[in-house]
BALOBA-1460 file (C-alpha; in Angstrom, 3 decimals):
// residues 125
<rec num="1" residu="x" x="87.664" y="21.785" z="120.376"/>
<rec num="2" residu="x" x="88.636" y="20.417" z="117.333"/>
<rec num="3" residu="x" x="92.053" y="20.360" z="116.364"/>
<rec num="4" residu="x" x="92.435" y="18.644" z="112.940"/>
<rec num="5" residu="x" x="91.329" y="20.402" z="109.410"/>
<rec num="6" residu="x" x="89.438" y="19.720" z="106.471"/>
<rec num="7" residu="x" x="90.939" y="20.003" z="103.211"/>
<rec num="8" residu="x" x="89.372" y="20.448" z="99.680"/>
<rec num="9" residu="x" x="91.588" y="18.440" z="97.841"/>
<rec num="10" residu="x" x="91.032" y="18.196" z="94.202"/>
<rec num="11" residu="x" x="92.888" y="15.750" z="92.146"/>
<rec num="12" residu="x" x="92.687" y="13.179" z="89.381"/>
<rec num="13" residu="x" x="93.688" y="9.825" z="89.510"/>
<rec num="14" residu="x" x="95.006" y="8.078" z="85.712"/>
<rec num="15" residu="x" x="95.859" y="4.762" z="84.455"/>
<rec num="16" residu="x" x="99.096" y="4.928" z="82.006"/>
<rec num="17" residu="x" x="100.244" y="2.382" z="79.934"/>
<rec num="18" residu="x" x="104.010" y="2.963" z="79.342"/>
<rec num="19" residu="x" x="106.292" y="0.989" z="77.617"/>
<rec num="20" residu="x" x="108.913" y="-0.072" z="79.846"/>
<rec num="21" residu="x" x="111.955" y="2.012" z="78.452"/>
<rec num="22" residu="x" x="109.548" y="5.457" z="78.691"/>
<rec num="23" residu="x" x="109.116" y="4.909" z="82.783"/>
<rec num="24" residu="x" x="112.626" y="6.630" z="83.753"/>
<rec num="25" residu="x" x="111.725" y="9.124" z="81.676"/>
<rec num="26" residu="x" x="108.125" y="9.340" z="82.753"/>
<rec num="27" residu="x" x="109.087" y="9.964" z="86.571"/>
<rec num="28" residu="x" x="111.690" y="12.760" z="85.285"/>
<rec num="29" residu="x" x="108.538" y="14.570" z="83.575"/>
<rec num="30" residu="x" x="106.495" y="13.949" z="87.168"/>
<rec num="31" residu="x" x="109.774" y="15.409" z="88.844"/>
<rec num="32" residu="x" x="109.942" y="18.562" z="86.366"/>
<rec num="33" residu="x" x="106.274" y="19.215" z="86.759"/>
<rec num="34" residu="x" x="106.127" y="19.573" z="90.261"/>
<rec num="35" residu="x" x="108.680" y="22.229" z="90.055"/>
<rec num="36" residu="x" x="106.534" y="24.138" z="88.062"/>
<rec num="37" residu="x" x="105.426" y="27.730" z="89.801"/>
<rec num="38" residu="x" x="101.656" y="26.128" z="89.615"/>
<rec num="39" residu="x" x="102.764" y="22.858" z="91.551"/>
<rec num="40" residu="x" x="102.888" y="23.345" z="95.405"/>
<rec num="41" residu="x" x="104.327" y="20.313" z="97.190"/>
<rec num="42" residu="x" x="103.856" y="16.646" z="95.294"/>
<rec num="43" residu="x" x="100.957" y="17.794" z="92.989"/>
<rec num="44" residu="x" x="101.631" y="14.812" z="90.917"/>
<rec num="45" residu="x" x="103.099" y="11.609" z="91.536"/>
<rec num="46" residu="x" x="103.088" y="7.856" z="90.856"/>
<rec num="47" residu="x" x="100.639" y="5.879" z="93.556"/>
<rec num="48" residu="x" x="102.155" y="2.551" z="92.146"/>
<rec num="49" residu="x" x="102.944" y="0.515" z="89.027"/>
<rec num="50" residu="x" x="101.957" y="-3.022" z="88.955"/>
<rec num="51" residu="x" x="103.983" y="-5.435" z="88.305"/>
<rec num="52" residu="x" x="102.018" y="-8.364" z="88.895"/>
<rec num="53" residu="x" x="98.484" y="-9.468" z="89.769"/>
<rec num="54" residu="x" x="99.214" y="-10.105" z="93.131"/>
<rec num="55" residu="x" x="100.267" y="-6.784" z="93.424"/>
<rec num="56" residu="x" x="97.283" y="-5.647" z="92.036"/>
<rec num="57" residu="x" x="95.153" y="-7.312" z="93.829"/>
<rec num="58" residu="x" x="97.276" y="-6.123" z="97.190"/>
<rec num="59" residu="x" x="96.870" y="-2.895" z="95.958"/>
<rec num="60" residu="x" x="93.454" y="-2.648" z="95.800"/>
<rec num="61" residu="x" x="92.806" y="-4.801" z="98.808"/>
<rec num="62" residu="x" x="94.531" y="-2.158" z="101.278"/>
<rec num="63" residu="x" x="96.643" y="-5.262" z="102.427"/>
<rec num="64" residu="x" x="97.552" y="-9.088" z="101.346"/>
<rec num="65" residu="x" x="94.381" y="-11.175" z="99.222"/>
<rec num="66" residu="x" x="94.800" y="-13.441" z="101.830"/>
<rec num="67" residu="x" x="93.112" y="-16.826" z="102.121"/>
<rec num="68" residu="x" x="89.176" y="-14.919" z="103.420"/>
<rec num="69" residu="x" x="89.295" y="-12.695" z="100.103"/>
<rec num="70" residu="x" x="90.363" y="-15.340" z="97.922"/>
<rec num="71" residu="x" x="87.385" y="-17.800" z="99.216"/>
<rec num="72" residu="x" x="84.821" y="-15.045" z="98.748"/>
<rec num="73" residu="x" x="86.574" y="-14.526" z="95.492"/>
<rec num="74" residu="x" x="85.966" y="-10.773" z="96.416"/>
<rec num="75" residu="x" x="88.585" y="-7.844" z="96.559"/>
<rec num="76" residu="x" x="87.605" y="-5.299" z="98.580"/>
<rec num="77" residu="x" x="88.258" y="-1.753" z="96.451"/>
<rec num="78" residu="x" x="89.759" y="0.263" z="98.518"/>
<rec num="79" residu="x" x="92.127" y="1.940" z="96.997"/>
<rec num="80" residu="x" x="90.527" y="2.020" z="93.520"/>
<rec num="81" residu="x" x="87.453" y="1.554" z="92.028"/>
<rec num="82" residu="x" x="86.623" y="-2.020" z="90.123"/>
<rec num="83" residu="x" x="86.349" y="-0.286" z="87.303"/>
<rec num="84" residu="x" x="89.952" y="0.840" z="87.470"/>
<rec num="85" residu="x" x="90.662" y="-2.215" z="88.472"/>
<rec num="86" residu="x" x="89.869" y="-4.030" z="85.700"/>
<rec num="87" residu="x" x="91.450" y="-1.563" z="83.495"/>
<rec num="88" residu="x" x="94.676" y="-2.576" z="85.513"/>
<rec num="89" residu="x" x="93.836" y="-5.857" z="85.039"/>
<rec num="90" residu="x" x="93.381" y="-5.767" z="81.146"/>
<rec num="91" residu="x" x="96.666" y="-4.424" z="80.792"/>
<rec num="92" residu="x" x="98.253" y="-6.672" z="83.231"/>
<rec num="93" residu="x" x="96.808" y="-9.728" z="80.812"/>
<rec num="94" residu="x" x="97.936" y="-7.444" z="77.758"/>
<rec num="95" residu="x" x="101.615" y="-7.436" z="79.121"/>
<rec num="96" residu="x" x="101.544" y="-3.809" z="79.763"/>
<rec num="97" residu="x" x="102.678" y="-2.163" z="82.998"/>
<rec num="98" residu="x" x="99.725" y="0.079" z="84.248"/>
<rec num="99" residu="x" x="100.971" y="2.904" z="86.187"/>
<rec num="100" residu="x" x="98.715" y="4.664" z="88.453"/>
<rec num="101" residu="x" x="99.447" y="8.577" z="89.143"/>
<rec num="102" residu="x" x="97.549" y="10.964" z="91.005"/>
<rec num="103" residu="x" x="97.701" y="14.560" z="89.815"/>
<rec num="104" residu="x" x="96.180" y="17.475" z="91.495"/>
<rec num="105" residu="x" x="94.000" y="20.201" z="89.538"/>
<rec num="106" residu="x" x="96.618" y="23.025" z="89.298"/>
<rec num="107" residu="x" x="98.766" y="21.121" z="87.201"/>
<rec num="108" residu="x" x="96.315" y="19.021" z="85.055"/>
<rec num="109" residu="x" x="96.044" y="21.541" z="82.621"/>
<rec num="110" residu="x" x="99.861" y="20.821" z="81.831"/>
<rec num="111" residu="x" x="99.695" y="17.408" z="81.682"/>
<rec num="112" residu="x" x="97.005" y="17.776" z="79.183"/>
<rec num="113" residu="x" x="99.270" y="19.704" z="77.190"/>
<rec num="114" residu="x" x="102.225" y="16.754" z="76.908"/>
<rec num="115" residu="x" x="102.722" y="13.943" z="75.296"/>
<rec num="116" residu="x" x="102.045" y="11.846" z="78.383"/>
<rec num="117" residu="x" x="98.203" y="12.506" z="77.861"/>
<rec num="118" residu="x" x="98.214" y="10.184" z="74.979"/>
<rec num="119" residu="x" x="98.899" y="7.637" z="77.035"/>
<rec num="120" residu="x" x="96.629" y="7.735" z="79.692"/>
<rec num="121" residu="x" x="93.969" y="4.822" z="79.406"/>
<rec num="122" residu="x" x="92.027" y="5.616" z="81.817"/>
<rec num="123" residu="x" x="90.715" y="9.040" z="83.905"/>
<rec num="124" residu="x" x="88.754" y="8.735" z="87.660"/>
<rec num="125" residu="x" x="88.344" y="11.799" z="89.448"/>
């Protein structure tokens, strides 16, 4: 009998670049949206903002780049794509703080329609 269900989860995943005095008021728009009659429960939230390449790397790694990565000089990607990755890593070099947020469907359309779209660098469904 199986006792577990499938979902059809449908979400977004975006790269922001913020500069460092918007991020307070960043997470206040993420708090306001998911009260929003079209959000359900955490439709959109921050994953993670790097700080660091370490981090980065840790990130994506799903645990510490720990001596066997670093010798293969190979991350693993999983938690985000190498492509994302090295959008992260761009801005890292840039002195930017990537932010990575993952948004569900039903309130896309709203983000769209803030000012916080103009500063997404980068879209992976």
């Amino acid at each position: 009998m199986k006792t577990d269900f499938v979902t059809n989860s449908s979400s977004s995943s975006f790269i922001l670049s913020l500069e460092k005095g918007m991020l307070k008021e960043f997470k206040n728009y993420i708090t306001e949206l998911n009260k929003n009659q079209h959000a359900f429960n955490e439709d959109a939230y921050i994953k993670t903002i790097f700080k660091s390449y370490k981090q980065l790397n840790e990130y994506t790694n799903d645990g510490p780049y720990d001596w066997v990565s670093k010798t293969m000089k190979k991350l693993s990607f999983y938690n985000m794509s190498e492509e994302s990755y090295l959008v992260c890593r761009k801005l890292l070099k840039e002195h930017k703080t990537p932010i990575l947020v993952q948004m569900d469907y039903n309130v896309i359309s709203l983000f769209y329609n803030s000012k916080w779209n103009d500063y997404v660098v980068y879209k992976e469904d």
